[in-house]
N, C-alpha and C positions, 0 to 999 in steps of 0.2 A: 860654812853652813851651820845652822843651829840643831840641832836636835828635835822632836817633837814634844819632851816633857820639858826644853828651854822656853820654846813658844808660849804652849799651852800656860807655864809659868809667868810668862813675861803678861799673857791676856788676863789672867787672875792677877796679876798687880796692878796693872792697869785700869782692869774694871773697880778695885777696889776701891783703887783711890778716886776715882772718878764719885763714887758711891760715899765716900769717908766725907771727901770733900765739898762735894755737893751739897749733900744731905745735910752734912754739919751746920753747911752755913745756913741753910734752911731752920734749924734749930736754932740756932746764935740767934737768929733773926726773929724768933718767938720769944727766946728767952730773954732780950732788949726788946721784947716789943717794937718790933721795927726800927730802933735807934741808930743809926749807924750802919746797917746793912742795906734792905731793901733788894727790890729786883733787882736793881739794876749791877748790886753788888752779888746776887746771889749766881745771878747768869754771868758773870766773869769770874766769880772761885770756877764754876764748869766748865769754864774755857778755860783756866789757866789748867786745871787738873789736866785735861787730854792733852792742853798744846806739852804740858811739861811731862809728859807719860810718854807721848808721840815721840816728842824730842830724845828722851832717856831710854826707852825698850821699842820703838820702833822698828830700829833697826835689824830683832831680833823677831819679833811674828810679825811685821807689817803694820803693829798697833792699831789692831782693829775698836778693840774694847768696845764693838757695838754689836748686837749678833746685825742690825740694818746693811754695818759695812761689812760685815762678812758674807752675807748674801748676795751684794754687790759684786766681790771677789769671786763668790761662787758661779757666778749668773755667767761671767766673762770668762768660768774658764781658769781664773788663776789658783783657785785651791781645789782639793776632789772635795766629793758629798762627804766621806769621810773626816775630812779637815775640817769641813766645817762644820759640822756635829761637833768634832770633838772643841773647834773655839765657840762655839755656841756652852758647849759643857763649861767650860773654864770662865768665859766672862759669865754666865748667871753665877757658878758658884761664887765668883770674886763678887759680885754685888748682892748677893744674902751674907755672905760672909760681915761684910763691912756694915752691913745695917744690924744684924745683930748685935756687933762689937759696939754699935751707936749707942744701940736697946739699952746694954747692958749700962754704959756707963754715962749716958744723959738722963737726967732725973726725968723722973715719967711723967711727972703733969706739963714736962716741955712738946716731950716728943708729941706723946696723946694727943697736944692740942694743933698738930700738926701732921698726923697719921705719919710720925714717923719721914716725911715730907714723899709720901707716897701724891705722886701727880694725880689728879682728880679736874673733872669736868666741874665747872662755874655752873652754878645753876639758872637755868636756859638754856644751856649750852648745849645741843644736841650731839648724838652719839654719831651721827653722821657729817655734822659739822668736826668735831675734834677729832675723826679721823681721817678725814682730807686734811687739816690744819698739822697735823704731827707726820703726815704722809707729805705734803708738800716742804716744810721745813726739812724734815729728813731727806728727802729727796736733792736741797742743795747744800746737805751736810757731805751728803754722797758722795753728789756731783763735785765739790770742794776735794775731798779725798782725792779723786782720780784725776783731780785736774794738777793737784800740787804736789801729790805724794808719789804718782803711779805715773803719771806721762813725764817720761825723761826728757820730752824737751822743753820742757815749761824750765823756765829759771828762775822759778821762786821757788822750787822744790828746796833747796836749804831749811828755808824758814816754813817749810808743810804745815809745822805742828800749831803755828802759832796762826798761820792760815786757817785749818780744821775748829782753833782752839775760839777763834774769834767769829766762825760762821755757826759755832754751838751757840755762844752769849749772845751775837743776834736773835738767832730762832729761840730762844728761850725768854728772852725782851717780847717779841713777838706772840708767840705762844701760852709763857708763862701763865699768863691772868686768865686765861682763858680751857687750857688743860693742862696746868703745868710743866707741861714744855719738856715732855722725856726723852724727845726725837732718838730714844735707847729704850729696845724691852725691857732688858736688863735693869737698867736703871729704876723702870716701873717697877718689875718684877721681886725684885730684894728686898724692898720697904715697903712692899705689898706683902710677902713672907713672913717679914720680921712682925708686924703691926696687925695683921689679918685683917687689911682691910682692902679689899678684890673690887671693889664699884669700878663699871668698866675696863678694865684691864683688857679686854678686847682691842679698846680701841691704841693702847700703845703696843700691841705686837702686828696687828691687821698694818695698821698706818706706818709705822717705821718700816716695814717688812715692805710692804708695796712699795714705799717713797726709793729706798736701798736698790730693790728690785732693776725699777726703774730707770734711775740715774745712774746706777753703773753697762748696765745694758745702752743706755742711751749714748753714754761718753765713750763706751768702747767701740759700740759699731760705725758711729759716725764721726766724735769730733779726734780718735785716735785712729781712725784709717791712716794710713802710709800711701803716699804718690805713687 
């Protein structure tokens, strides 16, 4: 068994890097002018980030680095209210941590021209539409979690991380263009901090929060019943 300040530890390096790597390559990606990176590249650095965070400190809290799938955990029962406060504390500070560290050391007319790669709604794009849109992708980021990482009889469980890691780069291909694709508060929330730029931020704590909600309540009551 791990300790409480190992976990808490393992979810601030996990969010971080999620955040380091994410974000970055969101940067990269302004500062080539789209050369060489792109979506499609930007939603696989954020699946490799979690699959290989999952893979390396999951073992040690669960590797949640989303407060979405922590709520998940919560809703079933597998951590107290407690616990989950306190990895809700640990992944936001691990994702203001790593966007500040971006702030600091990406020139500024990169980040600026990308809020820092703070996710943001497409114009037209209603506040009601992108929060079902980041509530339903979240929701089979969840449902993925419990299905490969938490039910011991699934036998892809080995490879969970890289499962998790590839149903983010989907929902984020998906999402992406249209809300930036944080299917993570956290994620929203750190490069909203660092950049001060809040437009909708609602809509990625409402929509992750209910999507997590959802599909760990859903996967534990019905598709992990026991005969």
């Amino acid at each position: 068994m791990y300790s409480t300040p190992q976990k808490l530890s393992a979810e601030f390096i996990g969010t971080f890097a999620l955040i380091f790597f994410g974000v970055g390559s969101i940067c990269a990606d302004q500062f080539l002018h789209g050369a060489g990176v792109g979506l499609f590249a930007i939603a696989i650095v954020h699946g490799l980030a979690i699959a290989l965070m999952i893979m390396g400190l999951g073992h040690i809290s669960g590797g949640h680095f989303n407060p979405a799938v922590t709520i998940g955990f919560w809703v079933t029962k597998r951590i107290t209210t407690i616990e989950a406060v306190f990895y809700w504390v640990a992944q936001v500070a691990g994702a203001v941590a790593a966007a500040f560290l971006l702030k600091a050391i990406i020139p500024e007319e990169t980040w600026r021209a990308v809020s820092l790669g703070t996710p943001s709604l497409t114009r037209d794009f209603t506040v009601l539409s992108g929060l079902i849109l980041e509530a339903v992708t979240t929701f089979f980021l969840v449902l993925t979690v419990f299905a490969t990482a938490v039910d011991d009889r699934n036998s892809s469980r080995p490879v969970a991380g890289f499962c998790i890691g590839l149903i983010i780069a989907l929902g984020i291909m998906v999402a992406g263009p249209f809300t930036g694709g944080a299917l993570n508060p956290a994620r929203a929330f750190g490069p909203a901090l660092a950049a001060n730029h809040w437009a909708n931020q609602g809509v990625y704590w409402v929509g992750p929060l209910l999507g997590g909600f959802f599909a760990g309540l859903l996967y534990d009551s019905f598709f992990n019943r026991r005969p």
